[in-house]
C-alpha positions in Angstrom: 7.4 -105.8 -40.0 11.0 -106.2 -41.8 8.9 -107.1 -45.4 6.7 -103.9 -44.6 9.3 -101.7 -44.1 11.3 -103.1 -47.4 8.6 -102.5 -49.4 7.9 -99.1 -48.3 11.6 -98.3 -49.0 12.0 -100.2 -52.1 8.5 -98.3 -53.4 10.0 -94.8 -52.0 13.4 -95.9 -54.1 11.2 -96.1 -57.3 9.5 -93.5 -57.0 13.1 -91.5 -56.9 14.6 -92.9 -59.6 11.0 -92.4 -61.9 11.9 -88.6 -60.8 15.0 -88.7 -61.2 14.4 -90.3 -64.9 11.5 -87.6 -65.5 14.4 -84.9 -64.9 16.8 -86.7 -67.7 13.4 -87.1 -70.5 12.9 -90.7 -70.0 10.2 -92.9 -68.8 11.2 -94.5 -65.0 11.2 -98.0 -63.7 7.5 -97.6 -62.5 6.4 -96.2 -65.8 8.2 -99.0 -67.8 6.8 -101.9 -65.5 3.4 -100.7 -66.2 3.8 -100.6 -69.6 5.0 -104.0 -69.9 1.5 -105.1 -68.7 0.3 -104.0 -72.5 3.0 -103.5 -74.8 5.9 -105.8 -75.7 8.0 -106.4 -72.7 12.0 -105.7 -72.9 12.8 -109.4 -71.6 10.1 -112.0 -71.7 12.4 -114.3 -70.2 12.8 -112.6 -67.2 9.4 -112.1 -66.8 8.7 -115.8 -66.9 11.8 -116.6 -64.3 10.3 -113.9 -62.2 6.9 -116.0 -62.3 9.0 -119.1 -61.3 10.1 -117.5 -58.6 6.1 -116.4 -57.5 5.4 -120.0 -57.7 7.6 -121.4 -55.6 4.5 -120.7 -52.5 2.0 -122.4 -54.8 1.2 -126.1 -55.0 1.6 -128.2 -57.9 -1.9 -127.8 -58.9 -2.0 -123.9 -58.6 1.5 -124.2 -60.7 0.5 -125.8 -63.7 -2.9 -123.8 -63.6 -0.5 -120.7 -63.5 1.7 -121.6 -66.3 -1.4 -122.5 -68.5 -3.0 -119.3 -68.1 0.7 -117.0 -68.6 1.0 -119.2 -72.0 -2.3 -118.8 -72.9 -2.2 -114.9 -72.7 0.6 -114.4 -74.2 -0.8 -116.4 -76.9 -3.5 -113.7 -77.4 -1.1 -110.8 -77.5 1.0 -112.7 -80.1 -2.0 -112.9 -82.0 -3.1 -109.4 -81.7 0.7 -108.1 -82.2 1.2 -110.2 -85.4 -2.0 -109.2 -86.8 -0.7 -105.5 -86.1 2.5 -105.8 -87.3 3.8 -104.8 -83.6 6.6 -105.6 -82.0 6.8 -109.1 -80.7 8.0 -110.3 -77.8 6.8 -112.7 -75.0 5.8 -112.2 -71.0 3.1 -109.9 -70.6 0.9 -113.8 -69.0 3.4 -114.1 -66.5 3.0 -110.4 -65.5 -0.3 -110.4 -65.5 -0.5 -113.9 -64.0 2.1 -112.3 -60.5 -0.4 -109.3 -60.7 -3.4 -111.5 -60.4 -2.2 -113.1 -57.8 -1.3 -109.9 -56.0 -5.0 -109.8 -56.2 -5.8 -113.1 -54.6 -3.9 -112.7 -51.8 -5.5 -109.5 -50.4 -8.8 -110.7 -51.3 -9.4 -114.0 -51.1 -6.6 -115.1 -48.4 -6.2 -114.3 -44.8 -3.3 -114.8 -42.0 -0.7 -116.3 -42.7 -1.1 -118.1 -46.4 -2.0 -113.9 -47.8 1.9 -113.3 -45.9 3.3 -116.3 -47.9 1.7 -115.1 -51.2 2.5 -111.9 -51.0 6.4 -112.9 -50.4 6.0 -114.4 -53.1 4.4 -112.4 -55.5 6.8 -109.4 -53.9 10.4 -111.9 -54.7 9.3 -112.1 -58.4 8.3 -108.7 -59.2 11.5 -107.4 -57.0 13.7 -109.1 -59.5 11.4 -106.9 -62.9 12.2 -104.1 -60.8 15.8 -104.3 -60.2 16.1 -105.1 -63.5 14.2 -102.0 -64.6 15.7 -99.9 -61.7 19.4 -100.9 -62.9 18.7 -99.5 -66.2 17.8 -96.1 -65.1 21.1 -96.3 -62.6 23.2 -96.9 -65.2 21.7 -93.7 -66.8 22.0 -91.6 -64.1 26.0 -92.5 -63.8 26.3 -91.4 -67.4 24.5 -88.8 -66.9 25.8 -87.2 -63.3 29.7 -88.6 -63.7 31.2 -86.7 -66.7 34.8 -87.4 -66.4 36.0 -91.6 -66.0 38.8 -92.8 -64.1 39.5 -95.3 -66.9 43.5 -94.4 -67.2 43.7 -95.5 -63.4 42.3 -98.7 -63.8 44.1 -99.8 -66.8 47.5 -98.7 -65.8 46.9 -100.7 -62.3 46.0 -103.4 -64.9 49.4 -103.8 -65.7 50.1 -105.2 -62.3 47.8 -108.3 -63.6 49.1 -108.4 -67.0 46.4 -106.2 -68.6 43.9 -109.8 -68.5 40.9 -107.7 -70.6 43.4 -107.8 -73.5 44.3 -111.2 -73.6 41.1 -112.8 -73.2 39.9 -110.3 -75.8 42.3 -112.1 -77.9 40.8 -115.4 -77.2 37.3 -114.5 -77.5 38.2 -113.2 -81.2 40.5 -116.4 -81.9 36.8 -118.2 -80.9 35.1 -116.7 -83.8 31.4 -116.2 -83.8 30.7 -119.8 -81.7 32.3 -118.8 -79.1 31.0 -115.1 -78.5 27.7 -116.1 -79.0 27.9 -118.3 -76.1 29.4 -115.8 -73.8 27.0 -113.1 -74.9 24.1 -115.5 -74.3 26.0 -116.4 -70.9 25.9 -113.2 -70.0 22.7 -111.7 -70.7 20.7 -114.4 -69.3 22.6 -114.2 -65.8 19.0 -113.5 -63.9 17.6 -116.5 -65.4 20.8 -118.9 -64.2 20.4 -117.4 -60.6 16.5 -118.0 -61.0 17.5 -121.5 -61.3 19.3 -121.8 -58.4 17.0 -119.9 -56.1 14.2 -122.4 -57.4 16.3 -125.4 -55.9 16.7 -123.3 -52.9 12.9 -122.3 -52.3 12.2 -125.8 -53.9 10.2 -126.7 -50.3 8.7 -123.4 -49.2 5.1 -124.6 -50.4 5.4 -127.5 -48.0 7.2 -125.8 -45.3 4.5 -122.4 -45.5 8.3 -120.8 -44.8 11.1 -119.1 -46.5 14.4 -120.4 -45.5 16.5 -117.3 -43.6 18.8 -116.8 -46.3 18.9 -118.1 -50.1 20.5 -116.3 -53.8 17.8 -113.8 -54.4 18.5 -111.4 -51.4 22.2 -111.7 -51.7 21.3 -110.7 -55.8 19.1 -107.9 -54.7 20.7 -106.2 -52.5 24.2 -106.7 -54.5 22.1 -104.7 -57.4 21.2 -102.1 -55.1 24.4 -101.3 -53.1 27.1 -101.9 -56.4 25.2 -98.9 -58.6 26.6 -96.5 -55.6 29.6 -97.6 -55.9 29.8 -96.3 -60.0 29.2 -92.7 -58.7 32.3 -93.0 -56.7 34.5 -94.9 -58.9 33.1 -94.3 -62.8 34.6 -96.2 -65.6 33.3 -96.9 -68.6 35.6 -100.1 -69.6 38.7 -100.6 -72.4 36.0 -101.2 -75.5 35.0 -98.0 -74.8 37.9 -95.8 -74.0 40.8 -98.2 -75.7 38.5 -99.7 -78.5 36.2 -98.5 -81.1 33.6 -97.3 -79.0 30.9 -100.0 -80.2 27.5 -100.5 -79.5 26.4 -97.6 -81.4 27.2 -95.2 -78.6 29.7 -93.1 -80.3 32.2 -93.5 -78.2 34.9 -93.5 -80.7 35.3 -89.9 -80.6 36.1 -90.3 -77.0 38.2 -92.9 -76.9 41.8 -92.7 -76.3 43.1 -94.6 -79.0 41.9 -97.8 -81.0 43.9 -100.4 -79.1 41.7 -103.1 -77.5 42.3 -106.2 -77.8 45.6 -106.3 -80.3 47.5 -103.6 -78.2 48.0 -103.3 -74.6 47.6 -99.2 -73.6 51.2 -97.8 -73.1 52.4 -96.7 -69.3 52.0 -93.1 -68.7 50.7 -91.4 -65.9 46.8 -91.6 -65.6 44.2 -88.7 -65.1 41.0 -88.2 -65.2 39.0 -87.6 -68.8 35.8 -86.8 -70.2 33.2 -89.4 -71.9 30.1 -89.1 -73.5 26.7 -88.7 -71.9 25.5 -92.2 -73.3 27.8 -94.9 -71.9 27.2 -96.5 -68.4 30.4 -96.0 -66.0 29.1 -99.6 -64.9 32.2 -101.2 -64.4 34.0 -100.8 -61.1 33.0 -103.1 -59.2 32.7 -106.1 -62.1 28.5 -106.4 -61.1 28.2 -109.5 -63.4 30.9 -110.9 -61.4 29.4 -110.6 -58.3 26.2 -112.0 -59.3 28.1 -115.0 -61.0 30.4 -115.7 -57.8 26.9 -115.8 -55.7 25.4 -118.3 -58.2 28.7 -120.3 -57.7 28.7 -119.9 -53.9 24.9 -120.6 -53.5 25.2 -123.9 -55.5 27.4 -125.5 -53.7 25.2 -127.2 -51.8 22.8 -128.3 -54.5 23.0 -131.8 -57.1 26.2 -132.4 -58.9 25.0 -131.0 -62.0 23.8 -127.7 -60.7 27.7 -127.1 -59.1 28.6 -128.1 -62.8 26.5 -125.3 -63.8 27.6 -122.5 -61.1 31.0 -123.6 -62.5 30.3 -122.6 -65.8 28.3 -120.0 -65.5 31.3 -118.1 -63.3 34.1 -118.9 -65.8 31.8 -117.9 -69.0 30.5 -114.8 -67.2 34.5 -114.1 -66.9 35.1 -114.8 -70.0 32.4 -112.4 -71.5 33.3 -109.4 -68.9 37.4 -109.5 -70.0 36.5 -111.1 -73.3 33.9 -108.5 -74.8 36.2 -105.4 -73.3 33.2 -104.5 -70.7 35.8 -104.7 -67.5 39.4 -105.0 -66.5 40.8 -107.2 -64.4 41.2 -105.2 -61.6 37.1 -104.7 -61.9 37.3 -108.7 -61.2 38.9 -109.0 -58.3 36.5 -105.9 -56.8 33.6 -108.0 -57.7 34.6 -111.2 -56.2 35.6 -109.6 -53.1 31.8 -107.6 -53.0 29.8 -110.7 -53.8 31.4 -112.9 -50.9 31.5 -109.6 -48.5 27.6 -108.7 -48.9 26.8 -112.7 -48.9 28.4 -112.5 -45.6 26.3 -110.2 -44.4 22.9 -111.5 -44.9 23.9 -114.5 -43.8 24.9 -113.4 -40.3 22.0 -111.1 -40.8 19.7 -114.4 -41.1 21.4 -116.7 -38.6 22.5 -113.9 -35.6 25.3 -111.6 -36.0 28.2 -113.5 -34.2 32.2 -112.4 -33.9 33.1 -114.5 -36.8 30.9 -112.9 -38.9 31.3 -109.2 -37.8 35.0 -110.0 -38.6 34.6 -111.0 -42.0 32.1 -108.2 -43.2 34.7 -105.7 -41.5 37.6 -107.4 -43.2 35.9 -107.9 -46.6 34.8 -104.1 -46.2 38.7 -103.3 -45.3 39.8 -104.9 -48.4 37.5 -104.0 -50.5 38.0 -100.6 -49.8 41.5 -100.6 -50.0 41.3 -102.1 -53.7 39.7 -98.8 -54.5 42.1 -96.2 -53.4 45.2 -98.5 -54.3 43.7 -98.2 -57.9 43.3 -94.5 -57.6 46.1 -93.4 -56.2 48.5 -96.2 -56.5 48.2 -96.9 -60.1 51.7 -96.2 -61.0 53.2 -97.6 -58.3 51.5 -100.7 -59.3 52.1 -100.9 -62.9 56.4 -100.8 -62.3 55.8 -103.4 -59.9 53.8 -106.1 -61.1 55.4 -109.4 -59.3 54.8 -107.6 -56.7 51.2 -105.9 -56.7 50.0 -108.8 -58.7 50.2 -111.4 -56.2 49.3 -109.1 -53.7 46.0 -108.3 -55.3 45.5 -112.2 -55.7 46.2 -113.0 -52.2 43.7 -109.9 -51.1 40.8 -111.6 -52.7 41.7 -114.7 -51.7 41.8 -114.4 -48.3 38.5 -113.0 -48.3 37.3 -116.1 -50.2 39.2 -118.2 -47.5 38.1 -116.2 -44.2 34.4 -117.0 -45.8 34.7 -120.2 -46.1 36.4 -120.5 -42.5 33.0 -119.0 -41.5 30.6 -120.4 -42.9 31.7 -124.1 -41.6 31.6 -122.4 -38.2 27.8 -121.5 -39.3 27.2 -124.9 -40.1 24.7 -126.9 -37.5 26.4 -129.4 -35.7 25.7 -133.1 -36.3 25.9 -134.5 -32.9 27.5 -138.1 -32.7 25.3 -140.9 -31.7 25.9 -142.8 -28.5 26.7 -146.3 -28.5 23.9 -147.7 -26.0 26.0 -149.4 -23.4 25.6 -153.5 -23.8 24.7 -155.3 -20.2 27.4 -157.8 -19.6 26.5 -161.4 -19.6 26.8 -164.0 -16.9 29.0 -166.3 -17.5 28.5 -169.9 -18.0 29.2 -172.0 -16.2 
């Protein structure tokens, strides 16, 4: 019953947004996914890591068979694309390969293995869609928010040392090593959370069962609620309205002034001002963050090189969010507390809403909130004080961090100690 009724509300969200993208003159999420069955797909490897994730309710067998046949069509469109001088790109198999067994599943399987497969089939084609539904969000924001609240954020930035700028500097000091990295970092975040979901589903073929709560539905759901948040809080981020306005957007005629990364803005009081219909205001809360700090959260319990690689992929996906001007600091310390308050939330969702975890979705909800209007309406406040505001922001997101961490151990099943079996005494001889 709760997968029927998500797919009838994720279906009735789709069809919204392809209105809603109708009414702006571009094509919708639905439109663009069916598309992608024929023409060149926008990210092949997503597709693929979607198809990973499908497979994770097949056996090994039915796996490679899968794999063999996604390879082998997207051989034949390669073909037929080179020979027309199309574009190229790869990952129309591994659509086609989830569609087909879409297919199976309500025609050759019954009870409970056509449930399993569908599951599946439905976790890797909702991770295509919320790719393809983000995209028309972040039009929508740029479309239905005129007027940014950029000069808010960055004064409160000064209560953190205005961070975008001086990892901006760093980034640049890299040279073209070091950004390539972080743009690759960042642009393949799906694919490092596919990798941690797979060690997480890694026994649902054997166990016919999803485990109650794993990476995917905390990254879902944070794609779907954070989007929301941009129509409350629109900002657009300091490469757009302190830098050059790159990217091809035409920004710079917007833009304040050309300071990013060299100058930090000057301390005046903030307002609200008008951007350009183009640009996502994408950038309070940090979304990137919060799907990094669930990758990091979620592999903590897995192999030693897998919490190497949650590790990195957190600090890099920083480093590209302050380094490339996309978000301020303050857009940080939003994200981090989000990502651990909705994690919170499905997991007392999964195991049984108890008072430790009603307390910490409240509190996380509290603080989160609060972050907001104190950058609204406290900017100034904050900027003149920043030994003060500063910490206090630190210590905000921290505690959330720390009240999570408190709870979770609570959460954790009990190993109970085993009892010594009592040893007879022995006669004594005589």
């Amino acid at each position: 019953m709760l997968w029927t009724v998500a797919a009838v509300v994720a279906l009735g969200f789709l069809i919204a947004l392809e209105i809603a993208a109708r009414h702006y003159g571009v094509r919708g999420p639905i439109t663009n996914q069916v598309l992608e069955v024929v023409f060149a797909p926008k990210s092949g490897p997503l597709l693929y890591a979607a198809m990973a994730l499908m497979m994770v309710v097949l056996t090994w067998r039915q796996r490679f068979i899968a794999m063999g046949v996604a390879i082998g069509i997207d051989v034949v469109f390669f073909l037929v694309r080179w020979a027309l001088d199309a574009k190229m790109m790869f990952g129309n198999g591994a659509l086609w390969v989830m569609l087909g067994y879409a297919v199976i599943a309500l025609t050759r399987r019954t009870g409970q293995e056509r449930v399993l497969l569908l599951k599946g089939v439905g976790l890797g084609l909702l991770l295509v869609a919320g790719r393809k539904t983000g995209d028309i969000w972040l039009l929508i924001t740029s479309k239905t928010r005129p007027a940014v609240l950029d000069q808010y954020v960055a004064t409160a930035d000064h209560a953190l040392g205005n961070p975008s700028w001086v990892v901006g500097r760093m980034v640049s000091a890299t040279g073209p090593i070091g950004a390539h990295v972080l743009d690759y970092v960042y642009i393949q975040l799906a694919v490092a959370a596919v990798i941690v979901a797979l060690y997480q589903l890694r026994n649902v073929a054997v166990e016919r069962r999803f485990p109650g709560h794993h990476l995917v539905r905390t990254f879902l759901v944070i794609g779907l609620v954070g989007p929301a948040i941009y129509m409350i809080f629109p900002v657009v981020g300091p490469i757009f309205t302190y830098g050059t306005g790159a990217f091809g957007t035409g920004g710079e005629h917007w833009a304040l002034a050309n300071l990013w990364p060299n100058t930090p803005p000057p301390l005046s009081t903030p307002h609200s001002m008008p951007f350009d219909e183009i640009t996502p205001r994408n950038c309070m809360p940090s979304l990137h963050t919060a799907w990094a700090t669930t990758i990091f959260i979620h592999s903590r319990k897995g192999p030693r090189l897998l919490r190497y690689a949650g590790v990195f992929w957190l600090v890099a996906t920083l480093g590209a969010t302050l380094g490339f001007g996309y978000h301020y600091g303050v857009d940080i310390i939003a994200g981090v507390v989000f990502a651990f308050t909705i994690d919170a939330a499905l997991r007392s969702l999964a195991q049984g809403w108890d008072r430790a975890g009603i307390q910490l979705v409240a509190y996380g909800t509290t603080v989160f909130a609060l972050l907001l209007v104190s950058y609204r309406y406290l900017p100034m406040q904050m900027a003149k004080h920043p030994w003060l505001f500063g910490p206090l922001l630190i210590l905000a997101m921290i505690s959330v961090v720390h009240g999570y961490v408190r709870a979770t151990k609570l959460w954790e099943p009990k190993v109970a100690r085993a009892q010594q079996p009592e040893v007879e005494p022995q006669p004594e001889m005589v």
